[in-house]
N, C-alpha and C positions, 0 to 999 in steps of 0.2 A: 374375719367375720365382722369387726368392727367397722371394717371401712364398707361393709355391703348393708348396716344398718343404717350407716351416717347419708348411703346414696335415698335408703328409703324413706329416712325421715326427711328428706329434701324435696323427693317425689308427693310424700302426703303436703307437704308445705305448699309445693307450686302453685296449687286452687288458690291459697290464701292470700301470698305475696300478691296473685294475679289480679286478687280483689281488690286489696287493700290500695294497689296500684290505682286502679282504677274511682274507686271510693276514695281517695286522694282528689284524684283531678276534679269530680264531678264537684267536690265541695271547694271549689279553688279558681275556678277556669272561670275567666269574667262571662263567659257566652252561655253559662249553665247557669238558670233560674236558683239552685240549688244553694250554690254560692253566698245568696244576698240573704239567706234565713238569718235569725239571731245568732246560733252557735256553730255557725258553719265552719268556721279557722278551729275550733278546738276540733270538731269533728274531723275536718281537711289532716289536722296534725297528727288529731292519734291514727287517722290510718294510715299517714304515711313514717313514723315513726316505726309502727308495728310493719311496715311492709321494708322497711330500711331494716329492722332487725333481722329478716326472715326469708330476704331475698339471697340470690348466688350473686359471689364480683367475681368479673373475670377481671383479667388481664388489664390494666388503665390502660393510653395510650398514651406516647409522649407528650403529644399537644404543641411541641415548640416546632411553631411553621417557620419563626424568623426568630432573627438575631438586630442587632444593630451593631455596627461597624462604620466609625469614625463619623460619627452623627445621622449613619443612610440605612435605612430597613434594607433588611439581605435577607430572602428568603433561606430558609432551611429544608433539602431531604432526606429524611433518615432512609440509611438503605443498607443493607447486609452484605460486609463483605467478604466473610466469609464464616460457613455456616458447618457447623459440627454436632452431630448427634445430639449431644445435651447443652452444647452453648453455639448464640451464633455473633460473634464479631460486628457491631454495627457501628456504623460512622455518620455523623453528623454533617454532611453534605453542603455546607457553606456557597449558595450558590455567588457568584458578585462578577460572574460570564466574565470580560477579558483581563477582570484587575486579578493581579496575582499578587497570593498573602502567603509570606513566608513565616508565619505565625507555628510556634513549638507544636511539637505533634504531642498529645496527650494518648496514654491507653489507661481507662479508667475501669480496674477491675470492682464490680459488685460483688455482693456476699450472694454466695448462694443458701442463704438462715431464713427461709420462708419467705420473705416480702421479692416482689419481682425487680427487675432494675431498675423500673421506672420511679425506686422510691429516692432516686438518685436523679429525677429531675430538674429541681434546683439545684444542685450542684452543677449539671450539666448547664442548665442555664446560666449562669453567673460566667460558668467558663467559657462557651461561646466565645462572643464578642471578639477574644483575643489569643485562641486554639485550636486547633484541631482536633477535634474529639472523637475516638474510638470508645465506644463501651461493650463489653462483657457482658449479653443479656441471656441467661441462662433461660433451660428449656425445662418447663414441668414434667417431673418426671415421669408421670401416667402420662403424659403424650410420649415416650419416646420408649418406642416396642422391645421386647425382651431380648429378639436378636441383636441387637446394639450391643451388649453385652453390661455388664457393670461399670459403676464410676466411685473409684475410692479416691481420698486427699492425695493421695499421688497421680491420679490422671489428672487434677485437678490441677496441682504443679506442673504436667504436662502440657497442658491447655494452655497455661499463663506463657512458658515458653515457646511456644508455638507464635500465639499471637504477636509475643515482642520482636520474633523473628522475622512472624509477617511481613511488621511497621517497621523496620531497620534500625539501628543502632543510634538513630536521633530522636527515639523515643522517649518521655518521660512516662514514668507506669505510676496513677495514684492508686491505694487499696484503698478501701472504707471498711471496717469493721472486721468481719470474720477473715476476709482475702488478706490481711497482712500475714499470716502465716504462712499460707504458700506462694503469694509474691515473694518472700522475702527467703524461700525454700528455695524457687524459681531459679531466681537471679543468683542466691549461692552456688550453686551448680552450676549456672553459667561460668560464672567466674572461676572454679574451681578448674573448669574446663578449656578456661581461655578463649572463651566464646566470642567471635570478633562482632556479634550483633546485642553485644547488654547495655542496657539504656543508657542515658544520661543521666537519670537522677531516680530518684525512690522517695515518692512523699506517703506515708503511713499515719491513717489514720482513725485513734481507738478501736483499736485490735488486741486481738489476744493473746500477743505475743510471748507473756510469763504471766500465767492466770497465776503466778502463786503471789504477787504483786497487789495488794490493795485490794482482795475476794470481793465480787460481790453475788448477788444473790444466783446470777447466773451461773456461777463458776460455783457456790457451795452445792445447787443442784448435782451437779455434773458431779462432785466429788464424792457426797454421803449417798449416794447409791452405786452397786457394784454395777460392771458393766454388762451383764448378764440383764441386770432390770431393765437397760434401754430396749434392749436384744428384745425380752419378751412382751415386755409392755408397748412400746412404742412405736413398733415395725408392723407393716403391714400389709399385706398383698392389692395390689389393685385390682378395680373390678373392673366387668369384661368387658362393661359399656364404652371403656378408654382404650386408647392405643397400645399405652402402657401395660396393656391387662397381664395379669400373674407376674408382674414386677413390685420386689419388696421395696418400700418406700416409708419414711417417717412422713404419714400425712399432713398435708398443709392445713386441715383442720383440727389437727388437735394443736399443731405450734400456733396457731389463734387462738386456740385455747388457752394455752399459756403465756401469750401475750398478756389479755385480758386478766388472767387470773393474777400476774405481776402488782396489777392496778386494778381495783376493780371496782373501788368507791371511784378515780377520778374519771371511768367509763363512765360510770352510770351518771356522775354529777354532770356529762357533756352531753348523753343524751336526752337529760331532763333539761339542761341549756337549751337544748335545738328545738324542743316540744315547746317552751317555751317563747322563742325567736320566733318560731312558723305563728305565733297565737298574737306576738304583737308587729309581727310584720316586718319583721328583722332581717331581711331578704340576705342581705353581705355575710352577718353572721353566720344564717342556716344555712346559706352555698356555700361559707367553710370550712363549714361541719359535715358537709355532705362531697366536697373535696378530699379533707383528712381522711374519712372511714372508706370512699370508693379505693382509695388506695391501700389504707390500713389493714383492711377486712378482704382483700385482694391477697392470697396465701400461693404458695407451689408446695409440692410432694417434693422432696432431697431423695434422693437415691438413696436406700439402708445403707450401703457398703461407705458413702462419704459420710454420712451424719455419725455410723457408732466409730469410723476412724478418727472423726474430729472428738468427740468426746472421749476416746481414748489418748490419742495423742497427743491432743492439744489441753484437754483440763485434766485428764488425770494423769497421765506419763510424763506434761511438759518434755516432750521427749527433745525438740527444737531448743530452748534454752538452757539446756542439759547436755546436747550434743549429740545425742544419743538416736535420731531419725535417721533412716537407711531408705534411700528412694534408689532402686536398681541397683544394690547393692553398694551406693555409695553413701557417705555421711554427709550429711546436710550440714554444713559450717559456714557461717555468717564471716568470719574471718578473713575468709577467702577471698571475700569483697574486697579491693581496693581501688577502683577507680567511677564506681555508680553513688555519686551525690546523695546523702539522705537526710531529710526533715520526716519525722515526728508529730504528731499533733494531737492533744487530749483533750478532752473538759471536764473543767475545773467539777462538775457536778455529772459525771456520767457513771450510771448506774449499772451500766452493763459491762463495758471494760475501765476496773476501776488505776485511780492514777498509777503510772509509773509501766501498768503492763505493755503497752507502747512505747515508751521511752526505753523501755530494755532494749530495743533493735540497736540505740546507741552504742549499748557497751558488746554486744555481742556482737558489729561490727567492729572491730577490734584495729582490724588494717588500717582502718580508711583515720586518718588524719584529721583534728576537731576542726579544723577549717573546710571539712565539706560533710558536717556531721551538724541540724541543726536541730532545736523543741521551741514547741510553742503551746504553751498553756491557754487554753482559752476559759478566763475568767466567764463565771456565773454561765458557764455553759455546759447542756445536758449532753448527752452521747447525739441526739439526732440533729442538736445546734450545732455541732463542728462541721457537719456538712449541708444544712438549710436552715433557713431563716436570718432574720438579720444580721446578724455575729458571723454569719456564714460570708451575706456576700460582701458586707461594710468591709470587713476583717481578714477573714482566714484568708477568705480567697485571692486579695489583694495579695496576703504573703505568700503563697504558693507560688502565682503570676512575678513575684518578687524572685522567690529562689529558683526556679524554674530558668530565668533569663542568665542567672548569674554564670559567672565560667569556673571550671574548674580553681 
C-alpha cells in the first residue's frame, strides 16, 4: 500500500516538476525577454530548486566515452557481456583498433545498497587508463518480473562466482562496500573447492565484513530492532505499472529516505548552497550540485529476500566472521583461502563501515601468509572517499594498480 501512495504522490507531482521545469528556463534562457526583469535569477532558482526536489532520477549514465592511454585519447564502449536476471556484467570496452594492452583484468563488484553502479564512476574512471574493467551493474528490482524467481545473499555469492568464472583465473575482483561479504563468501568456496579459476587477488573495500567492529550508526540500526520490524515495515510489493509487479522489494524510496534522514542539516545546507550559486551565477558550483544529487537521488528496489538476509546475516548473526554461514550446505570459511592475494582498504573517517570491519578479512584469512595479506588506512577519508574524489584517484588507486601488478 505504501508503495501505490508513493506512485501517486509522484503522479499528483508531475504537473509541478513539469512547471517548475519550465518556469526555470523561461526565467533563464538568454532568448526569453523574461530573463532580463529585475528578480529573474532568484525566480529562475526557486523554480528550479523546487523542481530538482520533486522531480523522478532515473538511472545516470556512465558518461565515460574515453580514457587516456599513454598520453593518446582511446575511446571507450560500455557493452554488456553478459546479462543475468537482476545483474548484467558490463565491460569497459577500451577501443585502441590494432594496439594490444595486456593491462590486468579488473571485475569490480558494486553494492547492491540502493545507489546504481554508476555511483562507482570515478572509481571506474581512474582505473581505465591502465585496466580492464568488468563492472557488476545490478537490475532494479521492479524491473525484473516475478517469474525470475527470488534473489537471496546467496544467489548473490552465486553471481560473483559465476562472473569470476566468466573472466578466467587472471582476474582481480575489487568489492566496494556491502559486496565484500559475498566476494569474500564467493572466493571461500571457490577455494575450499579447489576451484582452478579463483582470482589473483582480492582488494576489499569498507565493507561490512564484522559489523561488531567499530558500530556505527548503520549497523546500530540493523541491531536494536528485531528482524521481524524489517519484515513488516520495510518490504513492499510493487506496483502493476512495473515489470516487477507483485514482487516484494525494500523500495528505493524509502533507502533515500534514510539516506537523507542520516544527514539532514548537511542536505538542506547544499541545497540552500545551490539556490544560492543559481542567484549569483555560480555555474561550476550549481553543475556540481546538480551532478551529486542526479546520481544521489537516483535509488533501485533490493529484492526482499537479499536485503532481510543481509541484515540478518551480515549485522545481526555476523554469521561470516563467526563461521557459522551455510551456502548449499557448505560453511563459508575464509581459511580456506590460500593462494588469492588480499588488500583491505578503510577511512580513516567512514561512518558507515566503521574501522577495523574490513580489515577483519585479514585475520579471518588465516591460510594466506602476511606477505600476500595487505591494509591501508586512508587518512582524513570518509566511506565515499576510498573510492572517489581526490584521495581516491591521487592515492588509493595508485596502491591497488600497485598490488594488483605485484607477484605472488
Amino acid at each position: 500500500m505504501l508503495y501505490d501512495i508513493h506512485e501517486l504522490r509522484r503522479s499528483f507531482l508531475a504537473p509541478l516538476t513539469a512547471f517548475t521545469d519550465t518556469g526555470s528556463q523561461l526565467f533563464s534562457h538568454p532568448y526569453s525577454p523574461f530573463a532580463y526583469t529585475p528578480i529573474s535569477r532568484q525566480i529562475s532558482a526557486a523554480y528550479e530548486l523546487v523542481h530538482r526536489l520533486g522531480k523522478d532520477y532515473e538511472k545516470p549514465m556512465w558518461g565515460l566515452h574515453s580514457t587516456t592511454i599513454n598520453g593518446q585519447e582511446v575511446p571507450v564502449t560500455v557493452e554488456t557481456t553478459l546479462a543475468k536476471p537482476f545483474c548484467h556484467l558490463v565491460h569497459f570496452r577500451r577501443n585502441t583498433g590494432s594496439t594490444t594492452l595486456n593491462d590486468p583484468k579488473i571485475l569490480l563488484v558494486a553494492p547492491m545498497s540502493g545507489h546504481h553502479a554508476t555511483l562507482l564512476r570515478d572509481t571506474v574512471r581512474a582505473l581505465l587508463p591502465n585496466h580492464e574493467i568488468y563492472v557488476t551493474d545490478w537490475v532494479d528490482a521492479r524491473m525484473v518480473p516475478v517469474s525470475a524467481g527470488p534473489f537471496h545473499l546467496n544467489d548473490y555469492v552465486r553471481y560473483v562466482q559465476e562472473f569470476i568464472r566468466f573472466l578466467g583465473p587472471d582476474v582481480h575482483v575489487i568489492s566496494v562496500c556491502q559486496p565484500t561479504v559475498p566476494v569474500l563468501a564467493a572466493i571461500s568456496l571457490m577455494a575450499a573447492n579447489n576451484d582452478p579459476k579463483q582470482p589473483r587477488s582480492m582488494i576489499m573495500m569498507g565493507g561490512p565484513i564484522d559489523t561488531r567492529q567499530s558500530p556505527t550508526q548503520v549497523n546500530t540500526l540493523a541491531t536494536t530492532k528485531p528482524y521481524s520490524w524489517f519484515e513488516d515495515n520495510l518490504i513492499h510489493r510493487v506496483p502493476a505499472r512495473y515489470p516487477g509487479a507483485g514482487r516484494k522489494v525494500y523500495p528505493g524510496f524509502l533507502q533515500h529516505a534514510g539516506f537523507i534522514a542520516m544527514n539532514p542539516d548537511r542536505h538542506l545546507q547544499s541545497h540552500y548552497d545551490f539556490y544560492m550559486d543559481l542567484i549569483k551565477g555560480d555555474n561550476d558550483d550549481a553543475e556540481s550540485h546538480r551532478r551529486f544529487y542526479d546520481e544521489y537521488n537516483a535509488v533501485l528496489d533490493m529484492p526482499a529476500e537479499f536485503y532481510l538476509d543481509t541484515i540478518r546475516i551480515v549485522f545481526q548473526e555476523h554469521q561470516l566472521p563467526r563461521k557459522e554461514w551455510l551456502i548449499d550446505g557448505q560453511l563459508v570459511d575464509p581459511g580456506a583461502i590460500t593462494q588469492v592475494r588480499l588488500l583491505t582498504i578503510e577511512g580513516e573517517l567512514d561512518d558507515i563501515s566503521g574501522l577495523g570491519q574490513t580489515r577483519a578479512a585479514l585475520d579471518l584469512c588465516s591460510s594466506l601468509p602476511d606477505t600476500m595479506k595487505q591494509h591501508y588506512t586512508a587518512e582524513k577519508a570518509g566511506h565515499y572517499g576510498i573510492f572517489s574524489g581526490s584521495r581516491w584517484r591521487q592515492i588509493i588507486c595508485p596502491k591497488i594498480a600497485a598490488f594488483i601488478r605485484q607477484e605472488n
